[in-house]
C-alpha positions as CSV (number, residue, x, y, z in Angstrom):
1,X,-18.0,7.5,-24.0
2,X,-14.9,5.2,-23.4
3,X,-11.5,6.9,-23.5
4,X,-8.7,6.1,-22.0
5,X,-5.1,7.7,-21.9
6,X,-3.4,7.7,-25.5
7,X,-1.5,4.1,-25.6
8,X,1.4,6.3,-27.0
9,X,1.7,8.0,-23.5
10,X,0.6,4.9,-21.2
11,X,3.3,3.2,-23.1
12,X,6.0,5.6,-23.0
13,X,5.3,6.0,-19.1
14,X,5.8,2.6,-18.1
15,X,9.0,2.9,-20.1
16,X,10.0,5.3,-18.6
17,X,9.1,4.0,-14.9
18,X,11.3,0.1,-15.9
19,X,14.2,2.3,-16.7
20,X,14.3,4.8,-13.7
21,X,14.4,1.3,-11.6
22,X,17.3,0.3,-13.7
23,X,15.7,-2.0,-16.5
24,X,17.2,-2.2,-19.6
25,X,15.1,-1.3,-22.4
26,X,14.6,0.1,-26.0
27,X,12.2,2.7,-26.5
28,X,10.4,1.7,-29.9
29,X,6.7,2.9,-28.6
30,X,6.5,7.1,-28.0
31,X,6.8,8.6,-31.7
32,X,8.4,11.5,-30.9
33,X,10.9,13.1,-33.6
34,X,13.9,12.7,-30.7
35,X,15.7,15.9,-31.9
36,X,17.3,19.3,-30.5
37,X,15.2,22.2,-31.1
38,X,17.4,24.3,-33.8
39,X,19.1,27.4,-32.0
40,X,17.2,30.0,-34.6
41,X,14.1,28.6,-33.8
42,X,15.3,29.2,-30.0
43,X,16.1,33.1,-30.0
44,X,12.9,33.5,-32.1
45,X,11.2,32.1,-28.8
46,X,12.9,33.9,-26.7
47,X,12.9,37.5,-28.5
48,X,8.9,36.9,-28.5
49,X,8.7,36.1,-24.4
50,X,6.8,39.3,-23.2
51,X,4.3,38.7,-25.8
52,X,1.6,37.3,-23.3
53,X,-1.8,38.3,-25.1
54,X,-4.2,35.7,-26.0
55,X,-4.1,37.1,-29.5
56,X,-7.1,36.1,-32.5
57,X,-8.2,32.9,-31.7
58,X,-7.1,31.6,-35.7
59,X,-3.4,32.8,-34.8
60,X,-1.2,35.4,-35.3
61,X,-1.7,36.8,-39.0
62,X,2.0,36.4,-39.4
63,X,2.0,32.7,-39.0
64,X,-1.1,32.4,-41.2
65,X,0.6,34.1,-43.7
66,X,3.8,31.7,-43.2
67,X,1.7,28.8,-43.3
68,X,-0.4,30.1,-46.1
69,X,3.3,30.4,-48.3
70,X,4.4,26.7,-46.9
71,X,1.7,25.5,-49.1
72,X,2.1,27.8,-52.2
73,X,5.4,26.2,-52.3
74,X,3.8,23.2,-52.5
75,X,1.5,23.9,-55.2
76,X,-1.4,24.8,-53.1
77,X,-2.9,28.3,-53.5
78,X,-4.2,29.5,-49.9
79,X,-5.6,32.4,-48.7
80,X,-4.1,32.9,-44.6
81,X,-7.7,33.8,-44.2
82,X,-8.6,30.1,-44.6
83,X,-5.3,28.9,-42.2
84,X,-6.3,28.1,-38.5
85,X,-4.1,27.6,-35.9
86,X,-3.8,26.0,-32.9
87,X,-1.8,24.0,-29.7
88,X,-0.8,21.3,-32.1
89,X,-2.3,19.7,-34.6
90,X,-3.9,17.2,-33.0
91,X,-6.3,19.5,-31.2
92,X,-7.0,20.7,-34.6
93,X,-8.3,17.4,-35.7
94,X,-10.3,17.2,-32.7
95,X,-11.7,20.4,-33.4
96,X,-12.5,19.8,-37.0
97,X,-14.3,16.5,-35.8
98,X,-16.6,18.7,-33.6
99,X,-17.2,21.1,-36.4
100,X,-17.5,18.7,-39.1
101,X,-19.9,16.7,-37.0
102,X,-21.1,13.4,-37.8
103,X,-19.2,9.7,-38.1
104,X,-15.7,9.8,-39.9
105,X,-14.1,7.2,-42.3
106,X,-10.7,6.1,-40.9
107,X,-8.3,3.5,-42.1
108,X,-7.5,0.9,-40.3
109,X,-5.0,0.9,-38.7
110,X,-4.4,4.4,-38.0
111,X,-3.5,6.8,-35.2
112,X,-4.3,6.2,-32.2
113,X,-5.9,9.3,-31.4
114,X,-8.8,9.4,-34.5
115,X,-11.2,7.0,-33.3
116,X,-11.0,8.4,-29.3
117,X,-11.9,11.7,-30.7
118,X,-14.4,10.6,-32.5
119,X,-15.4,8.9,-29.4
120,X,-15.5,12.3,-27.5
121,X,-16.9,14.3,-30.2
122,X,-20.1,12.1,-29.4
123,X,-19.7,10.4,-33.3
124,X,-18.4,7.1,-34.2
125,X,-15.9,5.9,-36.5
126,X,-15.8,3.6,-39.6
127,X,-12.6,1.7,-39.4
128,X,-11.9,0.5,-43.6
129,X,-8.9,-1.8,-43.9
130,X,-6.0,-0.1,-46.2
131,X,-4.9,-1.7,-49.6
132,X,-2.3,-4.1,-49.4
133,X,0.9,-3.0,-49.3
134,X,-0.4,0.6,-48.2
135,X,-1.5,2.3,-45.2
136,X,-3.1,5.5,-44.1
137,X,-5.7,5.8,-46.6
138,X,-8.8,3.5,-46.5
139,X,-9.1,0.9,-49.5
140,X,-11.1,2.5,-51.9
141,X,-13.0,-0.5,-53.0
142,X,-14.6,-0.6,-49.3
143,X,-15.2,2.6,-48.3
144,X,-18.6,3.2,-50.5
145,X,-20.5,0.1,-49.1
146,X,-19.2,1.2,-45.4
147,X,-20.8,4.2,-45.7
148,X,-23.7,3.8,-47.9
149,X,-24.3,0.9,-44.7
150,X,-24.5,3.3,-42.2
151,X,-26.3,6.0,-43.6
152,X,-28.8,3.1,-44.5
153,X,-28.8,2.6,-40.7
154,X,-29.7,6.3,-40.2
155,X,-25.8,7.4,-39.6
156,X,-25.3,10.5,-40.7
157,X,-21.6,10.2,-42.4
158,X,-19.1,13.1,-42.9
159,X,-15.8,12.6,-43.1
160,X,-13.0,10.9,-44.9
161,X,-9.3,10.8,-42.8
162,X,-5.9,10.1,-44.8
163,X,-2.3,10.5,-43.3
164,X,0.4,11.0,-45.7
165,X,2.4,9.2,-44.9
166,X,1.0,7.3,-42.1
167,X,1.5,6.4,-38.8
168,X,1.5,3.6,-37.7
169,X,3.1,1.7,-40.7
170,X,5.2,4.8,-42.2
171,X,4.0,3.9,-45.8
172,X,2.6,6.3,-48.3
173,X,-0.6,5.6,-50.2
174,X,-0.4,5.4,-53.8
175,X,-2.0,8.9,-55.8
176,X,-4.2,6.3,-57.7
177,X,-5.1,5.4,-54.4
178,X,-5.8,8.9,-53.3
179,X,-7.4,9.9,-56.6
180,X,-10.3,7.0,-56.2
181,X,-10.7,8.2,-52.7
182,X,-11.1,11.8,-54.1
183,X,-14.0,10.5,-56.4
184,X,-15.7,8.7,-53.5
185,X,-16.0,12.2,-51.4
186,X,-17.3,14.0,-53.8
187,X,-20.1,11.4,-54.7
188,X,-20.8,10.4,-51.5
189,X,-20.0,14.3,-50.3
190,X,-17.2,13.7,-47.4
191,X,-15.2,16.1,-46.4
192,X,-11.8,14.6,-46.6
193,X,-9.5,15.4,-43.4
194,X,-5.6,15.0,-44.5
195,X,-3.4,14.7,-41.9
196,X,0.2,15.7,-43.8
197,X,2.1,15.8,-40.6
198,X,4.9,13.8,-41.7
199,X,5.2,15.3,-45.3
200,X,8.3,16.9,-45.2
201,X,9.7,13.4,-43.7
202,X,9.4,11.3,-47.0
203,X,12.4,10.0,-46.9
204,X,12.5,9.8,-50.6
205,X,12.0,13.8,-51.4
206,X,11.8,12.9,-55.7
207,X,8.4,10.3,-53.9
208,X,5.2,10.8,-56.3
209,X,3.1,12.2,-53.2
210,X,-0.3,13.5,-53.9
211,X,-2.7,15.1,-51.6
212,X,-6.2,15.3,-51.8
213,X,-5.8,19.0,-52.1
214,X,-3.9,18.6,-55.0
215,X,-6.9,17.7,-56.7
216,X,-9.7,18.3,-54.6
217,X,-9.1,21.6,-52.7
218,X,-13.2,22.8,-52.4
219,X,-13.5,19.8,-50.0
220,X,-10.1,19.0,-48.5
221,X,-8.7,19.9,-45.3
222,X,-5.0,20.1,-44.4
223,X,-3.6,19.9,-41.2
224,X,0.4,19.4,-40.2
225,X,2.5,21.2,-37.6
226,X,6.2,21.5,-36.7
227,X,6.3,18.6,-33.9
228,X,8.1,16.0,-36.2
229,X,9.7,18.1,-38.9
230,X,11.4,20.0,-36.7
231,X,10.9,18.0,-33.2
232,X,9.0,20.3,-31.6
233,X,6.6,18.1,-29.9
234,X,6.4,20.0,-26.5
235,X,5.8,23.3,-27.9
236,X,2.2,22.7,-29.8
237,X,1.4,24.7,-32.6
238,X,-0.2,23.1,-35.6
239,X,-2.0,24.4,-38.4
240,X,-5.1,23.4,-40.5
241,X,-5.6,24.4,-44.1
242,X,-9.4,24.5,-45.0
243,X,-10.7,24.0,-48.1
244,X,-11.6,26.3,-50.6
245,X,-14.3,28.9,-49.6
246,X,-14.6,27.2,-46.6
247,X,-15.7,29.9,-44.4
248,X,-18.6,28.8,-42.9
249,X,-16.1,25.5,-41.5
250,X,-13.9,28.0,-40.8
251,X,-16.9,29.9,-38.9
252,X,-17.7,26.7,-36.7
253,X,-13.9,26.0,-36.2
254,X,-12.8,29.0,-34.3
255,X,-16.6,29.1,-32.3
256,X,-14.7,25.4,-31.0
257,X,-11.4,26.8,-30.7
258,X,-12.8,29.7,-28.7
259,X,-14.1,27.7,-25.9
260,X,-11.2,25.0,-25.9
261,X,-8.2,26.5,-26.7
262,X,-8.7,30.0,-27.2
263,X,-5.9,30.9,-28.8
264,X,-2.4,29.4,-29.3
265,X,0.5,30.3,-27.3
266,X,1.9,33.7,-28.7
267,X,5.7,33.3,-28.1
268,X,5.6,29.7,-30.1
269,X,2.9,31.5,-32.9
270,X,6.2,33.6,-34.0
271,X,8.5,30.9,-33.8
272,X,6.4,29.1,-36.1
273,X,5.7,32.0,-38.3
274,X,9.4,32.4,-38.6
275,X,9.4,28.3,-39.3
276,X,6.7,28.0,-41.9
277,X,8.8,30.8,-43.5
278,X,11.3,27.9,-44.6
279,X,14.4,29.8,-44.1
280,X,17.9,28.0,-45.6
281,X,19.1,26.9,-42.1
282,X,15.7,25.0,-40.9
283,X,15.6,23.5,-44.9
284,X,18.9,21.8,-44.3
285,X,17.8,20.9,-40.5
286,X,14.2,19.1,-42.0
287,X,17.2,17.4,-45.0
288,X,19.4,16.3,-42.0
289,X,16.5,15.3,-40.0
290,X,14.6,13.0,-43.2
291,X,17.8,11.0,-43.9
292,X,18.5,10.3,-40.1
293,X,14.8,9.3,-39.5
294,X,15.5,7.4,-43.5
295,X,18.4,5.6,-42.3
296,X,17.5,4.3,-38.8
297,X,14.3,3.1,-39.4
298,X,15.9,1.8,-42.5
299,X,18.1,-0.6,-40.0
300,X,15.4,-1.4,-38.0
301,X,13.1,-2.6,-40.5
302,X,16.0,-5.0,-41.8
303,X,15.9,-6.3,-38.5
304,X,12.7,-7.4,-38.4
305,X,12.7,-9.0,-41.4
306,X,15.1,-10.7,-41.3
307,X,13.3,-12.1,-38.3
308,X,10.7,-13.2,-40.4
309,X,8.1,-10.2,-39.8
310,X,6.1,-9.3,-43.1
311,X,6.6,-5.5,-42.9
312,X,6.4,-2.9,-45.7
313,X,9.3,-0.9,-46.4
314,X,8.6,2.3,-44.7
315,X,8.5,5.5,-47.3
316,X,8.4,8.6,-44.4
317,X,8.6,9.4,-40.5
318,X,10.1,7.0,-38.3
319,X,7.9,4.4,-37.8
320,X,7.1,0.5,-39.7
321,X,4.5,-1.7,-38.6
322,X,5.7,-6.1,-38.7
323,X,3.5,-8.5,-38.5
324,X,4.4,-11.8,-36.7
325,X,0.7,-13.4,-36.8
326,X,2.3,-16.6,-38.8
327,X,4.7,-17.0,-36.2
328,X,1.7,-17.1,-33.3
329,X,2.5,-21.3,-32.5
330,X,6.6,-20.7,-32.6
331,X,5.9,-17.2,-30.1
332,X,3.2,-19.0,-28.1
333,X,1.6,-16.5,-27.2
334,X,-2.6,-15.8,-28.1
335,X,-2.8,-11.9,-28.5
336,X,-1.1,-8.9,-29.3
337,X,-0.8,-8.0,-25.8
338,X,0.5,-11.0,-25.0
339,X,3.2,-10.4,-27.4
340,X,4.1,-7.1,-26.7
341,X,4.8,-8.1,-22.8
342,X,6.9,-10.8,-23.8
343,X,8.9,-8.0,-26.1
344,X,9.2,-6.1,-22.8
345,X,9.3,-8.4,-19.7
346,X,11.5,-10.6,-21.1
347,X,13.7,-8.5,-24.1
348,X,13.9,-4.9,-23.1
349,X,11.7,-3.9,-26.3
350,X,8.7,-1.2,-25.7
351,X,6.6,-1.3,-28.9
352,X,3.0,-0.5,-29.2
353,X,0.3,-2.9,-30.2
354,X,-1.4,-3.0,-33.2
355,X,-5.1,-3.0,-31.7
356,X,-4.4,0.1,-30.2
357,X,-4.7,1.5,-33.9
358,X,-7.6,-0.4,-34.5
359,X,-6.0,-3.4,-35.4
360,X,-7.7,-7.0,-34.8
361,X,-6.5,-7.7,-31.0
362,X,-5.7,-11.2,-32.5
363,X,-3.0,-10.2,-35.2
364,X,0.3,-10.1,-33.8
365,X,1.2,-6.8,-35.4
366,X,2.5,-3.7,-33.4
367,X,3.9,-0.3,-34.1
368,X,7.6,0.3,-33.8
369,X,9.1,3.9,-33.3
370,X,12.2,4.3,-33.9
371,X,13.0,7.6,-33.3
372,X,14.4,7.9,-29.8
373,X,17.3,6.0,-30.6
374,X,19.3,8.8,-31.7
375,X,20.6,9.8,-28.4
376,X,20.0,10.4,-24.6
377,X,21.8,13.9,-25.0
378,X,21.6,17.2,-27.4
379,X,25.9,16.3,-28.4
380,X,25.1,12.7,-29.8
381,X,21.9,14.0,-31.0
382,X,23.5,16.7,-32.8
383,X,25.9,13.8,-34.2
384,X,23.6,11.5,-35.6
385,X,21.9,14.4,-37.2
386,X,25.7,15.3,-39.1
387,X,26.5,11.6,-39.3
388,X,26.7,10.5,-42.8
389,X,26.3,6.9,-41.3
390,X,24.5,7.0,-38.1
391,X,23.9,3.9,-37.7
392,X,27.3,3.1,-36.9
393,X,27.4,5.8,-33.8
394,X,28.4,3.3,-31.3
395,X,25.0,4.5,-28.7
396,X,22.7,3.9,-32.2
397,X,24.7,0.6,-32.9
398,X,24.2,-0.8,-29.4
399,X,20.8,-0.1,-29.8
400,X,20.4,-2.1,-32.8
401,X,22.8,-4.9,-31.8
402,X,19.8,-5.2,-28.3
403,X,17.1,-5.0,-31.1
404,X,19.0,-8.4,-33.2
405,X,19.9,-10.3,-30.4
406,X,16.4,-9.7,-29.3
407,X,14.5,-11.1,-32.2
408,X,17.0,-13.6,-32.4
409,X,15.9,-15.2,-28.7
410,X,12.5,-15.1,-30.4
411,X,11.0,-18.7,-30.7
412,X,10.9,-18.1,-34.2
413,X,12.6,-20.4,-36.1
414,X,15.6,-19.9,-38.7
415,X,16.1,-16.1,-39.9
416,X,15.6,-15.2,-43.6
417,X,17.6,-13.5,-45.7
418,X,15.6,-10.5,-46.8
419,X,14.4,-10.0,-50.3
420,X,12.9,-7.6,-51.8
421,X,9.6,-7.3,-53.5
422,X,7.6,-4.5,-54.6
423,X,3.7,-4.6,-53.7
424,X,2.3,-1.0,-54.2
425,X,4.7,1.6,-53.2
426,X,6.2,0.0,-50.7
427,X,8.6,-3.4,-50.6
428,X,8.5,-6.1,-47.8
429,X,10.5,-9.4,-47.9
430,X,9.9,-11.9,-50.8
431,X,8.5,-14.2,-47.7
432,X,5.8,-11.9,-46.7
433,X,4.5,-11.5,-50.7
434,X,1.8,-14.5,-49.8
């Protein structure tokens, strides 16, 4: 086994460390939703404080209920039976790994934390490339001769992951995409995992988004949680839809949950029941919240390229993903690591490196995050949330002007203007079609 800390957190430590000593710097590595925690959701907390039992290990029946109704609303029939919670959703998808069993599918890139869990669930993963122009699903045409490859090795394969949309590029697979991938589980027999944690972030709410449940919902497992759509990272809670008479997974998923976790924390369980019951005030806080998240990373992927990055247009979340590979002899620098301290030590810009999604450590691609920039306090948080054009708030602006002065000292040569091209759902600059 060989896991290290998350390069999310390593990252947003040392950022954190360069600024306490007085550094200048932009925080474009930690993807955390950067956003005050809505008063209503609050005084739920706090009416629920003396509630200190551990309480079922699958969560409170009132949040499984909620959750159950977040995805009827969706079009997804669910019986609150078949809803387990948990401290977040990314302990869910490490429990689902250990229940699963077996190696998992992954795109590549993809979240940092997939392939370490697969790591210390004792499996391995299959890292697929994505289709051009697409990210968080693996390419379709690849995925069958990966796994019929390691199963001819004697590797027992499970499991399929998607993120819709994904981090790290913040692009949305196509549904033809997701329907091929559909067809592939069920002849190969994968469970597909769907990680739907930024869903309610599309910034495009009319998007044609399709999840493998849609269409597949006797081998498809949901999970999503309220740490983006409603920033509340530090408070872990997370849910996880299993599939259709799933109850045997469901059987081996709380046995895990009952000797890791035990059972979520009860004050947040009705918070998030009260959450997943999409009242009108958190609606319009989730609206506010998409077009923010929209219109920043919006700037910031103009920025880079007009830097000459290739870069998707991000569809959801708060994150895009440029590649400056073709630019290696101009930067002169050999790796992605290399790049990413130059970004740092020399322009003030924390950004993650691609390899740390499973990215070749070659390609001078990296992860940008750009959602602390709203803010350094609840008021101007609260103001680009209202803003009708936050990108003009004069702390978001500065931000933005460090960003384009920065990629401007870039050896890079001449900037391009940006042009728009459409390759699958998403569009990058005319420059970058090749």
């Amino acid at each position: 086994m060989n896991v290290t800390l998350s390069a999310t957190l390593a990252a947003n430590e040392d950022i954190d460390r360069r600024r306490r000593a007085g550094e200048r710097v932009i925080n474009l590595a930690f993807g955390e939703a950067g956003l005050p925690v809505h008063p209503a959701l609050q005084r739920r907390l706090i009416a629920a404080s003396e509630r200190n039992g551990y309480g079922p290990v699958a969560g409170a029946p009132d949040l499984r209920v909620a959750a159950a109704g977040y995805w009827e609303r969706r079009g997804l029939a669910t019986d609150p039976d078949l809803v387990v919670c948990g401290p977040g959703s990314k302990p869910l998808l490490y429990g689902l790994q250990l229940a699963i069993g077996g190696d998992i599918v992954l795109p590549m890139p993809s979240w940092v934390s997939y392939a370490a869990q697969a790591d210390l669930a004792g499996a391995r993963s299959l890292l697929v490339p994505t289709p051009p122009g697409e990210g968080g699903a693996p390419d379709p045409d690849l995925v069958r001769s990966a796994v019929l490859h390691a199963r001819g090795q004697g590797r027992e394969v499970s499991s399929l992951l998607v993120t819709l949309p994904d981090n790290p590029t913040g692009t949305l697979a196509r549904p033809q995409t997701i329907r091929r991938l559909v067809e592939l589980a069920r002849e190969l027999d994968l469970v597909i995992i769907s990680d739907e944690i930024y869903r309610d972030l599309v910034h495009d709410p009319a998007a044609d988004y399709l999840s493998p449940a849609d269409i597949a919902p006797e081998r498809t497992v949901i999970t999503t949680g309220l740490s983006k759509s409603l920033a509340l990272g530090g408070w872990r809670i997370g849910v996880a839809r299993l599939p259709d008479a799933g109850y045997a997974l469901r059987e081996r998923m709380l046995a895990v949950a009952s000797e890791i976790w035990s059972s979520p924390a009860a004050p947040v369980q009705q918070a998030a029941a009260y959450a997943f019951t999409e009242p009108d005030e958190l609606v319009e806080r989730v609206t506010d919240s998409r077009r923010l998240h929209g219109a920043v990373l919006g700037a910031v992927w103009t920025r880079f390229a007009e830097a000459g990055a290739k870069v998707a247009e991000p569809q959801g979340g708060f994150y895009c993903y440029p590649d400056l590979t073709h630019l290696r002899d101009r930067l002169g620098v050999a790796t992605v690591q290399e790049f990413c301290a130059l970004l740092l030590d020399r322009h003030g810009l924390g950004v993650l490196p691609g390899h740390a999604f499973g990215d070749d450590p070659g390609a001078l691609r990296v992860r940008v995050a750009t959602s602390l920039l709203y803010g350094e306090t609840t008021e101007q948080r609260l103001a680009a949330l209202r803003s009708s054009d936050p990108v003009a708030l004069p702390w978001i602006a500065a931000a933005l002007d460090h960003l384009s002065e920065s990629l401007r000292a870039l050896p890079a040569g001449p900037q391009q203007q940006v042009s728009r091209t459409r390759i699958g759902p998403s569009l990058i600059p005319a420059a970058a079609a090749n």
